[in-house]
PASEBA-1860 file (N, C-alpha, C; in nm, 3 decimals):
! residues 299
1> XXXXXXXX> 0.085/-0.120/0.000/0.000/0.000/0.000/0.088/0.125/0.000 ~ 0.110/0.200/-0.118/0.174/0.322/-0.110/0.074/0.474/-0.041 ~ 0.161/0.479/0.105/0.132/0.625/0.140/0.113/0.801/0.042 ~ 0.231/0.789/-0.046/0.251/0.898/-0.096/0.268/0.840/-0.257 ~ 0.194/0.871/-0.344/0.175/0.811/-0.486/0.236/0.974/-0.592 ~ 0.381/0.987/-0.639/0.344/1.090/-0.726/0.380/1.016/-0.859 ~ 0.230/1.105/-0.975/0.238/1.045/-1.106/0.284/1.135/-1.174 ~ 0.410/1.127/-1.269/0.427/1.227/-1.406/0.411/1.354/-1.327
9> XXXXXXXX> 0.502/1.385/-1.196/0.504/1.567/-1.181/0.637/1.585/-1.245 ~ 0.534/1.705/-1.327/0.640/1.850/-1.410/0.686/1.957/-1.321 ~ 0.813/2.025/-1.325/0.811/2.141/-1.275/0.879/2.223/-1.383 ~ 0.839/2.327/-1.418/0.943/2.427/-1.483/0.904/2.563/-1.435 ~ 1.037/2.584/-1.371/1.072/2.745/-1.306/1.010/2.843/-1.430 ~ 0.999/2.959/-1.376/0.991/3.084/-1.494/1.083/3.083/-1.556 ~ 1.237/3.076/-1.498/1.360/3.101/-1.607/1.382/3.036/-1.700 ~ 1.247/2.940/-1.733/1.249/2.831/-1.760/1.373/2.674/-1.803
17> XXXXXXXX> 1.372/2.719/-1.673/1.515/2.573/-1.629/1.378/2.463/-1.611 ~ 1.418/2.320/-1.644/1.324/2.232/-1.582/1.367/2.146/-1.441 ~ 1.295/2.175/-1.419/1.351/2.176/-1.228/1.286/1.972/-1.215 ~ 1.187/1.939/-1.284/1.143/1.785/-1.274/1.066/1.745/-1.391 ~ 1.119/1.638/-1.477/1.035/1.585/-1.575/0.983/1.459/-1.564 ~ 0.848/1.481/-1.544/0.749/1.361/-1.565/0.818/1.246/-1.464 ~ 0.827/1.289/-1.337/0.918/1.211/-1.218/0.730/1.131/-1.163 ~ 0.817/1.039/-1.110/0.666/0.946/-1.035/0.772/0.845/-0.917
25> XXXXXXXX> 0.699/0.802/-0.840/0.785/0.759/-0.717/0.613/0.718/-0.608 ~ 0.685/0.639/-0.562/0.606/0.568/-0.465/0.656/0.563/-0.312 ~ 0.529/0.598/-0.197/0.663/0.588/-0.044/0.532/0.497/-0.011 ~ 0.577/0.339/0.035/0.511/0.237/0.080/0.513/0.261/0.241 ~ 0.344/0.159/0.275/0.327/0.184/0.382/0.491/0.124/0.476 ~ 0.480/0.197/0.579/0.621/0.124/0.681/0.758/0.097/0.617 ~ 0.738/0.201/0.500/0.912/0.203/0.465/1.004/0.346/0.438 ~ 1.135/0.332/0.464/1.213/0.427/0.433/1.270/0.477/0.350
33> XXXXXXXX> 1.247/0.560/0.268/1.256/0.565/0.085/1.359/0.708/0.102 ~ 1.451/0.687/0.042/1.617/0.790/0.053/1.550/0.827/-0.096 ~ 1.584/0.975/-0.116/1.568/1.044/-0.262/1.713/1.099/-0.271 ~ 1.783/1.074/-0.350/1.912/1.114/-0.376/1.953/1.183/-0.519 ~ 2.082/1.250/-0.517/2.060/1.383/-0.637/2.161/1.450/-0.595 ~ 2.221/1.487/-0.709/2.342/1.583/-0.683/2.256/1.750/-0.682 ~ 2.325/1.809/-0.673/2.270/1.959/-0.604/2.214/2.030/-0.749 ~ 2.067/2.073/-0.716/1.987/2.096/-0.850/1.906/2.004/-0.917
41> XXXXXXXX> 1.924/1.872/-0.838/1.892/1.729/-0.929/1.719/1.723/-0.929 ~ 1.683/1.833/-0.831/1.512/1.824/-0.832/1.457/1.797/-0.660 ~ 1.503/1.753/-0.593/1.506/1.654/-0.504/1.442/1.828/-0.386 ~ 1.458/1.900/-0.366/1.398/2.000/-0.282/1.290/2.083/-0.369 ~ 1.297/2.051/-0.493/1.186/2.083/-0.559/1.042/1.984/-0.519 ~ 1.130/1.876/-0.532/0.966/1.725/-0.538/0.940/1.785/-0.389 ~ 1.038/1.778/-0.295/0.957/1.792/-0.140/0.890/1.937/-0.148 ~ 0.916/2.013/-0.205/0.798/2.129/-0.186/0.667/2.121/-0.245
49> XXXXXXXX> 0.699/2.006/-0.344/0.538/1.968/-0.380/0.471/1.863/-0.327 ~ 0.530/1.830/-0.257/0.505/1.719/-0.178/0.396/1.777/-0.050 ~ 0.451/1.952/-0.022/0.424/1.960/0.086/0.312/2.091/0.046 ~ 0.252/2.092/-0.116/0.219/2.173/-0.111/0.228/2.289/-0.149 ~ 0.348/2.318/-0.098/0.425/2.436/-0.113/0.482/2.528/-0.272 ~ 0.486/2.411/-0.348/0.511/2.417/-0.459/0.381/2.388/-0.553 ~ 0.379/2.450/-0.686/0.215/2.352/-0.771/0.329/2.284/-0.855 ~ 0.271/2.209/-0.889/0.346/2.181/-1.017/0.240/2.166/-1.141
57> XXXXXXXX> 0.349/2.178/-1.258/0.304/2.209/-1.376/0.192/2.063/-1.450 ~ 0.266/1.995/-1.420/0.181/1.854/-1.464/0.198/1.790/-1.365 ~ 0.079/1.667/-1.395/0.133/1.554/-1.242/0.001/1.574/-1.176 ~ 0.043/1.454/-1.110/-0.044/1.462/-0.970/0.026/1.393/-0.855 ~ 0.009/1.429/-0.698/0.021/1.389/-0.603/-0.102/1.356/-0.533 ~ -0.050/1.211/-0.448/-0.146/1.177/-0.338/-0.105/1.118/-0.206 ~ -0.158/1.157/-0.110/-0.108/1.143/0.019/-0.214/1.084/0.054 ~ -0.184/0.951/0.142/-0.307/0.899/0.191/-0.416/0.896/0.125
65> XXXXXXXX> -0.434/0.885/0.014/-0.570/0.898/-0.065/-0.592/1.007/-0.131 ~ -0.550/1.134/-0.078/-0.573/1.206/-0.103/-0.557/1.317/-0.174 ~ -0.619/1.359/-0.307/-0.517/1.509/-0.388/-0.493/1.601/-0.349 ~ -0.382/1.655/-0.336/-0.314/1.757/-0.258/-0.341/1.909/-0.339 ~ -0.371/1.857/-0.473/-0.428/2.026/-0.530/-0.542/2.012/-0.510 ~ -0.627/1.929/-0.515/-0.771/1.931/-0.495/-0.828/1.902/-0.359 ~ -0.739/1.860/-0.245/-0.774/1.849/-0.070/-0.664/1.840/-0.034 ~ -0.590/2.007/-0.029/-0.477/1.962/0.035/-0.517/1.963/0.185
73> XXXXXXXX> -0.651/2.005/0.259/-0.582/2.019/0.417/-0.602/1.838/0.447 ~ -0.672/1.807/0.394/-0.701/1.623/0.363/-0.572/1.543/0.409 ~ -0.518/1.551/0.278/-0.378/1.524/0.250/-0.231/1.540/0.310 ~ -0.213/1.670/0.385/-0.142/1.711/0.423/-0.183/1.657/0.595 ~ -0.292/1.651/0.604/-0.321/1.644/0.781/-0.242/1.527/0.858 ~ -0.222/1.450/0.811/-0.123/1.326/0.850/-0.005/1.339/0.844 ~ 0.048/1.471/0.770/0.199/1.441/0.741/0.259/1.551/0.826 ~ 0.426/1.520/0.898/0.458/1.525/0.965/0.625/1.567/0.882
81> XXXXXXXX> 0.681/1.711/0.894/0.808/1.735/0.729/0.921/1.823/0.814 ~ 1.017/1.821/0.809/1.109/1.886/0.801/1.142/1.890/0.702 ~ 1.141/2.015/0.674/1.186/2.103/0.509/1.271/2.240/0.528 ~ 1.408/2.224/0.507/1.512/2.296/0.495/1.567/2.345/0.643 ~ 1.601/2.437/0.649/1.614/2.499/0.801/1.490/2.509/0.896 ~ 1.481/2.424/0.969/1.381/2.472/1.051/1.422/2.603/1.166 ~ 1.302/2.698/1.159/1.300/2.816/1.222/1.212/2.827/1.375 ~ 1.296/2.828/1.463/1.236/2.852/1.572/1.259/3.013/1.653
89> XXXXXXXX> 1.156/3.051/1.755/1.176/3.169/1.830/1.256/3.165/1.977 ~ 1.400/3.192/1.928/1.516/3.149/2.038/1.505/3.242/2.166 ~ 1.389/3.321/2.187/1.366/3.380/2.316/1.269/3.298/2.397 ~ 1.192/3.158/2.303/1.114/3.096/2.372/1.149/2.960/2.411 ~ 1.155/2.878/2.509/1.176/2.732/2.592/1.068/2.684/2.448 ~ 1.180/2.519/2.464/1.170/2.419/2.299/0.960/2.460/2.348 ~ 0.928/2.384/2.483/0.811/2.379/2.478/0.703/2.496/2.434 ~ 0.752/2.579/2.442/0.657/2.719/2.429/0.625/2.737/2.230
97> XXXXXXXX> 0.742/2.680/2.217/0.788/2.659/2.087/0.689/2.584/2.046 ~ 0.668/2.476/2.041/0.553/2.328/2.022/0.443/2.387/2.010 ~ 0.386/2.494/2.132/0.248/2.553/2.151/0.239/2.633/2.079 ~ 0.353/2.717/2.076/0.296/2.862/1.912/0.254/2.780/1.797 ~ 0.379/2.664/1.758/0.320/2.626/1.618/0.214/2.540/1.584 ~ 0.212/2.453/1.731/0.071/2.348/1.681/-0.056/2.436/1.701 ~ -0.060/2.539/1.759/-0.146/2.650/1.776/-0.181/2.708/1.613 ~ -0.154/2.658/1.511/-0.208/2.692/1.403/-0.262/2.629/1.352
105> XXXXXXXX> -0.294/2.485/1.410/-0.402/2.395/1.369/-0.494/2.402/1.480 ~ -0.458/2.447/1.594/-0.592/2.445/1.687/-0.573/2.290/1.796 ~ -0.438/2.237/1.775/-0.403/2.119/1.805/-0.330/2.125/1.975 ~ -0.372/2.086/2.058/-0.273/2.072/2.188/-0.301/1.960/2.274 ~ -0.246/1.855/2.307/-0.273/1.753/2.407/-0.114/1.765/2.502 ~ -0.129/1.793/2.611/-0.034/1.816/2.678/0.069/1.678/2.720 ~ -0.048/1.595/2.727/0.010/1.398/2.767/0.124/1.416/2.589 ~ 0.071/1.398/2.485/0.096/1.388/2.375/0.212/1.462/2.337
113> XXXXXXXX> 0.225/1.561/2.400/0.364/1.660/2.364/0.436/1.571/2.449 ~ 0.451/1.564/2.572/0.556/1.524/2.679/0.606/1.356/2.585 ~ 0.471/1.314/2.558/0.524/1.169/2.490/0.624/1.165/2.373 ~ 0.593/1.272/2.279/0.696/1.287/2.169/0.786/1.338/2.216 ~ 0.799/1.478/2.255/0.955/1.485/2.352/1.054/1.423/2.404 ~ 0.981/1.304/2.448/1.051/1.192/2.543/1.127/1.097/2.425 ~ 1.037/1.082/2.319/1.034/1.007/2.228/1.181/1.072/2.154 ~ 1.187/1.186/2.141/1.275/1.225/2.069/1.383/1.283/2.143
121> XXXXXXXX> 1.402/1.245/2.299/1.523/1.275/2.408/1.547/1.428/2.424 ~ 1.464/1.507/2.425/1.433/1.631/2.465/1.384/1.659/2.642 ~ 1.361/1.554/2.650/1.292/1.609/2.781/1.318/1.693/2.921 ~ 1.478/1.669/2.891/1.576/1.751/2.994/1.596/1.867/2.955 ~ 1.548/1.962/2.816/1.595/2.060/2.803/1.465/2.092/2.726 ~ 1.300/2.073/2.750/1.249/2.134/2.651/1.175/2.237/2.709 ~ 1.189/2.256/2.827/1.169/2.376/2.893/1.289/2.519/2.900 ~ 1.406/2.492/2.818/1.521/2.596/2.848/1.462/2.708/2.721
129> XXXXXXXX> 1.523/2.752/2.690/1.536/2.853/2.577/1.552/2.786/2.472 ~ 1.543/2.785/2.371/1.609/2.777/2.207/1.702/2.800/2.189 ~ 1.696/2.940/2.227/1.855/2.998/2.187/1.972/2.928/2.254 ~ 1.980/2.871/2.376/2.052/2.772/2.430/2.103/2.668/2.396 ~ 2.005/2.606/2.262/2.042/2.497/2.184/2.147/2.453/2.100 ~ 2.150/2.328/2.114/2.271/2.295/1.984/2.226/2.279/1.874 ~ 2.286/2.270/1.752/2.245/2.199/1.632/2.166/2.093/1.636 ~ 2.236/2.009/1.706/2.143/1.872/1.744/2.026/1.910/1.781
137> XXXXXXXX> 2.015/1.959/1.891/1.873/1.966/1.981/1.792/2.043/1.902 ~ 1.809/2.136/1.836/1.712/2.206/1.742/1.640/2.095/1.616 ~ 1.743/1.989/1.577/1.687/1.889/1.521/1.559/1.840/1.554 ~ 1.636/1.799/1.702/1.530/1.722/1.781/1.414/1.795/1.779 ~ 1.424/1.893/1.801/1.310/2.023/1.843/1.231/1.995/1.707 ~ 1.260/1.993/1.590/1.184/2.017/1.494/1.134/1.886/1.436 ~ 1.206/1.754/1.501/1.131/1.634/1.467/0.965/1.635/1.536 ~ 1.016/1.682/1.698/0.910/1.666/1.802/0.767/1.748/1.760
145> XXXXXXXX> 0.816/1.836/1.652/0.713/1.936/1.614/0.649/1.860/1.481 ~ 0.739/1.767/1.397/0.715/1.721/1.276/0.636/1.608/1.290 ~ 0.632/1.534/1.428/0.554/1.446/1.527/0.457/1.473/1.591 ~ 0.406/1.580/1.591/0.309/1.648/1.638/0.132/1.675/1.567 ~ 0.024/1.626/1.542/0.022/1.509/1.651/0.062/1.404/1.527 ~ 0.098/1.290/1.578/0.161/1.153/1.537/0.104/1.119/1.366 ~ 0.189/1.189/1.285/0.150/1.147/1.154/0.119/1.008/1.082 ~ 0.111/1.009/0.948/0.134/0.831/0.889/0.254/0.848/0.802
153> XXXXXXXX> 0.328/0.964/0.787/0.433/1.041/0.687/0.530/1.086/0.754 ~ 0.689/1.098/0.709/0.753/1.201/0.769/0.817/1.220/0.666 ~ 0.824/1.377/0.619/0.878/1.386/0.483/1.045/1.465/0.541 ~ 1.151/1.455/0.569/1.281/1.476/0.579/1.365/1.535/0.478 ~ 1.405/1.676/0.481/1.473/1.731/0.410/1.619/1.756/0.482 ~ 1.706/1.613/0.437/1.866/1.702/0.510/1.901/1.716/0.670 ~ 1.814/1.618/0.736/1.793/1.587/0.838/1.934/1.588/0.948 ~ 1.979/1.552/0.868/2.116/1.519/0.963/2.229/1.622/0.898
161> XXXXXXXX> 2.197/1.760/0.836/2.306/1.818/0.781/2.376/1.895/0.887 ~ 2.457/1.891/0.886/2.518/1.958/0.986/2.576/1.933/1.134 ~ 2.484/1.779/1.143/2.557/1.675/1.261/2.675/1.623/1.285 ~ 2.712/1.642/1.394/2.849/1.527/1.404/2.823/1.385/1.367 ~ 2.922/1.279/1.393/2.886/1.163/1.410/2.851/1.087/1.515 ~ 2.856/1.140/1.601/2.712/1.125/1.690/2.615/1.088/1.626 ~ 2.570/1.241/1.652/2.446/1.261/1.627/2.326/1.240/1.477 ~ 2.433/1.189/1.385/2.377/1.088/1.271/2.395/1.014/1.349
169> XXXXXXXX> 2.446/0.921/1.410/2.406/0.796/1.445/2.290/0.777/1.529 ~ 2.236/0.849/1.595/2.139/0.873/1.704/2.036/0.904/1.642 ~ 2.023/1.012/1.541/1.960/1.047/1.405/1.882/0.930/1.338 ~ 1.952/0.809/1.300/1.956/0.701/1.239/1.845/0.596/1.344 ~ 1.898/0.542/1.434/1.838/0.509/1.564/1.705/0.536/1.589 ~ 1.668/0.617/1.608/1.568/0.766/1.629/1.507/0.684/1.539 ~ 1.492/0.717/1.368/1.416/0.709/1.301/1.334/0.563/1.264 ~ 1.446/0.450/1.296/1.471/0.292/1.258/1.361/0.277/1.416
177> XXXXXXXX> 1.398/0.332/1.509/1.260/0.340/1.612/1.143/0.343/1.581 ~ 1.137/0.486/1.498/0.993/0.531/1.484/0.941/0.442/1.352 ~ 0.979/0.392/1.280/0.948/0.311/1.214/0.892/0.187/1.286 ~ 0.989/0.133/1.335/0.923/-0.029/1.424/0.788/-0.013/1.505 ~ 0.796/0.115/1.556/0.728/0.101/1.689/0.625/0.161/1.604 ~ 0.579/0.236/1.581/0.484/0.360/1.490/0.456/0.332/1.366 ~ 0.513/0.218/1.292/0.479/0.194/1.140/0.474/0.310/1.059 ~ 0.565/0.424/1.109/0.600/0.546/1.013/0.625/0.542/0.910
185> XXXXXXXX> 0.598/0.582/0.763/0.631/0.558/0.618/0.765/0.740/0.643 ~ 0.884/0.734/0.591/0.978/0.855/0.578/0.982/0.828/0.395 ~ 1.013/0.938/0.387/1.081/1.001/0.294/1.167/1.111/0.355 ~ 1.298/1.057/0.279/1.404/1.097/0.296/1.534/1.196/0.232 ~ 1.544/1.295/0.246/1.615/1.360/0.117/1.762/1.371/0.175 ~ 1.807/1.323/0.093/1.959/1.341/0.163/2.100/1.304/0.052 ~ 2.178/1.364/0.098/2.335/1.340/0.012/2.466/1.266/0.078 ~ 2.420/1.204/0.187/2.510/1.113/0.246/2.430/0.961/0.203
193> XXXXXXXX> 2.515/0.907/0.098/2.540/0.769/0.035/2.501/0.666/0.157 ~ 2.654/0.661/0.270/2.631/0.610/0.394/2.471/0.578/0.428 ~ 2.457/0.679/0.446/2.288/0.719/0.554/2.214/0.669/0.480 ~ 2.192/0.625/0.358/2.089/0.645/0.302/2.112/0.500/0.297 ~ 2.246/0.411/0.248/2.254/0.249/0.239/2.222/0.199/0.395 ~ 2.247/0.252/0.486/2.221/0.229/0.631/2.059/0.181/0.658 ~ 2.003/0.341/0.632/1.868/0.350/0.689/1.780/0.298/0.592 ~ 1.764/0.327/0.469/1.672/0.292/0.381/1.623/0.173/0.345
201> XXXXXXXX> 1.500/0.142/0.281/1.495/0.040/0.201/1.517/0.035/0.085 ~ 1.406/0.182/0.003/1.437/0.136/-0.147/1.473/0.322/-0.121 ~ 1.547/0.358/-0.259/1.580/0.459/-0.239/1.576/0.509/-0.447 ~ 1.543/0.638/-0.460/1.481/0.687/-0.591/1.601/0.778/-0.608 ~ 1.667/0.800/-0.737/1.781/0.862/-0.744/1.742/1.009/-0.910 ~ 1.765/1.078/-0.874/1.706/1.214/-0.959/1.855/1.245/-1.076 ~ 1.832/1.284/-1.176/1.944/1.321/-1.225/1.876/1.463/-1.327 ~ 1.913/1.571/-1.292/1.828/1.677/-1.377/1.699/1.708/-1.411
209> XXXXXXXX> 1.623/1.662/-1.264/1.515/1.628/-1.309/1.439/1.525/-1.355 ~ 1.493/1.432/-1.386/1.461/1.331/-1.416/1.476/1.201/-1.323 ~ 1.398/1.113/-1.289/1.452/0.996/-1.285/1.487/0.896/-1.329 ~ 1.609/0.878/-1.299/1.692/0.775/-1.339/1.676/0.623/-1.257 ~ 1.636/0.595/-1.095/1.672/0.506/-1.097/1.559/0.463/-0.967 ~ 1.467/0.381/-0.960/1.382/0.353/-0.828/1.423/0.223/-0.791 ~ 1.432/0.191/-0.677/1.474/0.058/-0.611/1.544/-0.022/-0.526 ~ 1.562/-0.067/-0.498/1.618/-0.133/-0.331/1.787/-0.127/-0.333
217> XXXXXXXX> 1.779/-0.054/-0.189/1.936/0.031/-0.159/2.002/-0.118/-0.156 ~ 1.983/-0.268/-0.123/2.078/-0.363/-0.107/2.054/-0.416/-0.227 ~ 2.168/-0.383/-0.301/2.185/-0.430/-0.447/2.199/-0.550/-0.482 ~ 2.162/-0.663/-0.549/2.133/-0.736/-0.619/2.248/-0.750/-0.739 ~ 2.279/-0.899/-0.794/2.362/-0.837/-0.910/2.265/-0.911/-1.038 ~ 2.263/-0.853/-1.112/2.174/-0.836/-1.206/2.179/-0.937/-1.290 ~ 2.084/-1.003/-1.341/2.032/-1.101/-1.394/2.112/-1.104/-1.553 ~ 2.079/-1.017/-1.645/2.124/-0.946/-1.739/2.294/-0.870/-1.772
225> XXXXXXXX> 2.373/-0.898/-1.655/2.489/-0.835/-1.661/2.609/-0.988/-1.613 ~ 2.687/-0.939/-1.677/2.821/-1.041/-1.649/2.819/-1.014/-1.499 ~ 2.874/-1.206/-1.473/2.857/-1.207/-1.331/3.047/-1.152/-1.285 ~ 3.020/-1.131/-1.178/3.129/-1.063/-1.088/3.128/-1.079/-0.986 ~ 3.319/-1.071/-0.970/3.331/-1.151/-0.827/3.473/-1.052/-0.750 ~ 3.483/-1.047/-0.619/3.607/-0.990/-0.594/3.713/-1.112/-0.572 ~ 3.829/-1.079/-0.616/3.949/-1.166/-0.633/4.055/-1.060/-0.564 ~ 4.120/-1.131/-0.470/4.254/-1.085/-0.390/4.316/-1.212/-0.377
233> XXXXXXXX> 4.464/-1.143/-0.386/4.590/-1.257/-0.369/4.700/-1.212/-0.379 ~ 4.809/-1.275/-0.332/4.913/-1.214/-0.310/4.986/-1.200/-0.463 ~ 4.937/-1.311/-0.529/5.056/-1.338/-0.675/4.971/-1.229/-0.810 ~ 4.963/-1.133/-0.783/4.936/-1.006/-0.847/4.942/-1.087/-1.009 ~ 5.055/-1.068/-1.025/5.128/-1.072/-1.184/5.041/-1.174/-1.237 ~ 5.089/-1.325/-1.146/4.982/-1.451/-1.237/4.826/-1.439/-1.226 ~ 4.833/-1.382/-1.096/4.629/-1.351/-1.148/4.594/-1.265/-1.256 ~ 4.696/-1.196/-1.290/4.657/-1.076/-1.364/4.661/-1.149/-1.527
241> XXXXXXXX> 4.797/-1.189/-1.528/4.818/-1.318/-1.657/4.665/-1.375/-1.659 ~ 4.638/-1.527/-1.560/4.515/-1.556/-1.584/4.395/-1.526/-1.624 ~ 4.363/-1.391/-1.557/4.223/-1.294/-1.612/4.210/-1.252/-1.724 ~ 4.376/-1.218/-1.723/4.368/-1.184/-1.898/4.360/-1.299/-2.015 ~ 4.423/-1.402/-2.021/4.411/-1.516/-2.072/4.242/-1.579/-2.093 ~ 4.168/-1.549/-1.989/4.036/-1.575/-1.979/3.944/-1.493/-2.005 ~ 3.980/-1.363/-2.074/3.941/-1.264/-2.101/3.827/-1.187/-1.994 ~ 3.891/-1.175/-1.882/3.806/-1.076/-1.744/3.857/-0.983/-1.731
249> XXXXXXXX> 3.801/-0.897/-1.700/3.892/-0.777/-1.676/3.880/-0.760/-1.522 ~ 4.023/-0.704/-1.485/4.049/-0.743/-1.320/4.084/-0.585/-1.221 ~ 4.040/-0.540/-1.162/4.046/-0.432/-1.089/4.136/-0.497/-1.025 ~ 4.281/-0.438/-0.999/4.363/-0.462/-0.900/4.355/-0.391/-0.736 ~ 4.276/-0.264/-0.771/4.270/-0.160/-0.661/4.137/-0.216/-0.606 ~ 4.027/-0.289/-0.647/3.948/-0.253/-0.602/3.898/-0.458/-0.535 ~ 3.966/-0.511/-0.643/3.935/-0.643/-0.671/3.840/-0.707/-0.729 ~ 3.749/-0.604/-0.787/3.638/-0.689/-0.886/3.693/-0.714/-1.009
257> XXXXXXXX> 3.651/-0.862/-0.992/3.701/-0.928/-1.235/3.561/-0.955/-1.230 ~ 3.543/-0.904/-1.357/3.413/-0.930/-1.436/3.444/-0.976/-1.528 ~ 3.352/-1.116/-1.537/3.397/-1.224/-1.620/3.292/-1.230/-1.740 ~ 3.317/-1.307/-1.868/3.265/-1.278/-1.999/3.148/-1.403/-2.002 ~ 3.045/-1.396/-2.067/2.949/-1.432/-2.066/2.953/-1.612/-2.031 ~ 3.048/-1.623/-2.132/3.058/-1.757/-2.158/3.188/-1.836/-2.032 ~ 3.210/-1.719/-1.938/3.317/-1.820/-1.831/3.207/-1.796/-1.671 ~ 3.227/-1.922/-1.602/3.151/-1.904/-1.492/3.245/-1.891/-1.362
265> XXXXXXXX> 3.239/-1.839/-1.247/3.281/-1.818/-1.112/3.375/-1.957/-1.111 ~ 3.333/-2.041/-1.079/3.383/-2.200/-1.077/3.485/-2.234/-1.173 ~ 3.492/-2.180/-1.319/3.584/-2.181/-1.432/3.707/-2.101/-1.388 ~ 3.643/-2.011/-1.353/3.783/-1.920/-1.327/3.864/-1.920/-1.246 ~ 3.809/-1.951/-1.118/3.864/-2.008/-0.993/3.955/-2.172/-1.024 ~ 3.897/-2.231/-1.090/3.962/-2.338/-1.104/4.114/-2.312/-1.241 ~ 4.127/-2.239/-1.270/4.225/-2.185/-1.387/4.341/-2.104/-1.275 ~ 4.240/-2.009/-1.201/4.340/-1.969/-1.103/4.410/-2.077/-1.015
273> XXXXXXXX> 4.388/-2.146/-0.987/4.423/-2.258/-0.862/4.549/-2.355/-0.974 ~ 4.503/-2.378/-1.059/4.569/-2.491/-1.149/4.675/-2.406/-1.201 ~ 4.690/-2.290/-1.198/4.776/-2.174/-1.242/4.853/-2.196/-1.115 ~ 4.846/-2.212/-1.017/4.924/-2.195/-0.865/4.904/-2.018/-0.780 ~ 4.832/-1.980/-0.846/4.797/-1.865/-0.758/4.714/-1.893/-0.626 ~ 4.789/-1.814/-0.577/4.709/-1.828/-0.408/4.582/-1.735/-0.397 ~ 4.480/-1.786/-0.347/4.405/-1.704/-0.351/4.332/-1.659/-0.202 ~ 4.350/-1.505/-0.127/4.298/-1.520/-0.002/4.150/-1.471/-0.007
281> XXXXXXXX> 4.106/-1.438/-0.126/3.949/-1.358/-0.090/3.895/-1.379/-0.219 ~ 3.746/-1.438/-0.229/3.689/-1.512/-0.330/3.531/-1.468/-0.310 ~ 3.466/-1.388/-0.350/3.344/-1.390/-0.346/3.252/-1.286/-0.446 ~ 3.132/-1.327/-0.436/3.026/-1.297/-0.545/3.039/-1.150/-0.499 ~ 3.073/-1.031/-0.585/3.042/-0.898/-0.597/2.933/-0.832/-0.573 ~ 2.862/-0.742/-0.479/2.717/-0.698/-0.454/2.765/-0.553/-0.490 ~ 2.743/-0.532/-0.607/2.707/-0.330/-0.633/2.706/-0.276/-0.499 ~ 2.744/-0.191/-0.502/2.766/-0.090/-0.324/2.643/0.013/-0.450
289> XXXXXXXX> 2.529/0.136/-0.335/2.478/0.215/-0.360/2.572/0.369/-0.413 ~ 2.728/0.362/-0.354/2.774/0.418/-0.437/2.836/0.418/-0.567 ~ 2.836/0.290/-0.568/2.852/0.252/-0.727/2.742/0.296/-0.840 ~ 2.643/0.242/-0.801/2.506/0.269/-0.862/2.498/0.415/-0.907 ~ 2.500/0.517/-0.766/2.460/0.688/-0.780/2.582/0.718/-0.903 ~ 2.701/0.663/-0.868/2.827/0.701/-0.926/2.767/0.683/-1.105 ~ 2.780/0.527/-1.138/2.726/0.529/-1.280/2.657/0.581/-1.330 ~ 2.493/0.603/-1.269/2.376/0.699/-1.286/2.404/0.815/-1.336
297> XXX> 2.487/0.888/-1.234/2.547/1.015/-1.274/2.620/1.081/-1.365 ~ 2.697/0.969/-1.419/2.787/0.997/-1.527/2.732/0.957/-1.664 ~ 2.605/0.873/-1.634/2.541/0.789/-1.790/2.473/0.960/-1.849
END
């Protein structure tokens, strides 16, 4: 069951740059979907239409059922976003904070605040000032507000920019929580590779607007492509002889040989061995997600 359904959204700026062409993407119930994109790639464009904020030119969006140009308060009422800098009033305690803004839906349960607070490790400081805050805690501050009351969405723009490593890791934690416990659907916008192979499930990759690539961050090796394997060993020279003889081509730096249609894992290994090369590391190749963004990007 997909939470957030977008079909064929267009965007084109006035300057007329095209900011998204005919992009579509799916965020399933109870999963973590990473949108990734080099800078301009569209990816803070889709979340402003996501949230509304933006129309777009063609397309449609749906949240929970619902059309967001045609019912957005519908649509939007479940969802729960950090989008870009969040702005708070640093003369007011995190809590006072919570009450101005959920005060624009008319929304306050006092049990319900203290619970997300807690939820999001605020609770020792959400009575201080703002202005007192760290980077981190202002995070926190703006999850607890993005939790407010308890969405079926959390749409994440850049969530962790500016964190130590800490506090991505806690970041990470946090969210892999609210998922288990809460059956939270995220969308995720982000430019750390890491974070995104970590936390995600399937993850949608933008290239100019366009998409290029929807599908599950633990890569698979492809049905359709020469199989590949990493090879390490000490006898450099004769593995290198062998691969070539067998026509693979052999990454020395990296250790992947990708072998030709017609030789199998078992063939080659056995050529190496009968060759007298030693071999200390032998196994089936899995695409890393930076491999993937990497090719994407350059095709």
């Amino acid at each position: 069951m997909a939470v957030v359904e977008v079909e064929s959204v267009t965007k084109r700026w006035s300057t007329g740059r095209l900011a998204l062409d005919a992009v579509s993407l799916q965020l399933r119930q109870g999963e973590i979907l990473g949108l990734l994109g080099h800078n301009g790639a569209g990816k803070s464009t889709l979340m402003g239409i996501l949230l509304g904020m933006v129309r777009p030119d063609a397309g449609s969006v749906r949240v929970a059922g619902h059309c967001i140009e045609r019912d957005k308060v519908a649509a939007l009422g479940r969802v729960g976003a950090i989008y870009e800098a969040p702005a708070f009033y640093d003369y007011l305690t995190g809590m006072q904070n919570l009450r101005a803004l959920t005060a624009l839906s008319g929304w306050w349960k006092p049990r319900e605040v203290e619970r997300v607070v807690a939820m999001v490790g605020l609770s020792q400081r959400v009575h201080h000032r703002v202005g007192t805050y760290s980077h981190g805690m202002r995070q926190r501050l703006a999850l607890a507000q993005a939790l407010l009351p308890m969405p079926k969405c959390l749409l994440l723009d850049e969530p962790t920019d500016g964190l130590d490593p800490e506090g991505i890791v806690e970041w990470r934690e946090l969210l892999l929580r609210l998922r288990a416990e809460h059956g939270l659907s995220i969308l995720l916008n982000s430019h750390l590779l890491s974070e995104v192979a970590q936390l995600c499930d399937r993850c949608v990759i933008l290239r100019q607007g366009s998409k290029v690539y929807e599908g599950e961050v633990r890569l698979r090796q492809r049905k359709d492509h020469a199989p590949a394997y990493v090879l390490r060993g000490p006898d450099v020279i004769l593995i290198r002889q062998v691969c070539h003889q067998a026509a693979c081509s052999w990454d020395e730096t990296s250790g992947v040989v990708n072998l030709p249609e017609h030789l199998s894992g078992a063939d080659l290994l056995r050529r190496l061995v009968e060759a007298g090369a030693r071999i200390e590391h032998w196994v089936v190749h899995q695409a890393s997600l930076e491999e993937l963004y990497l090719s994407l990007s350059k095709s």
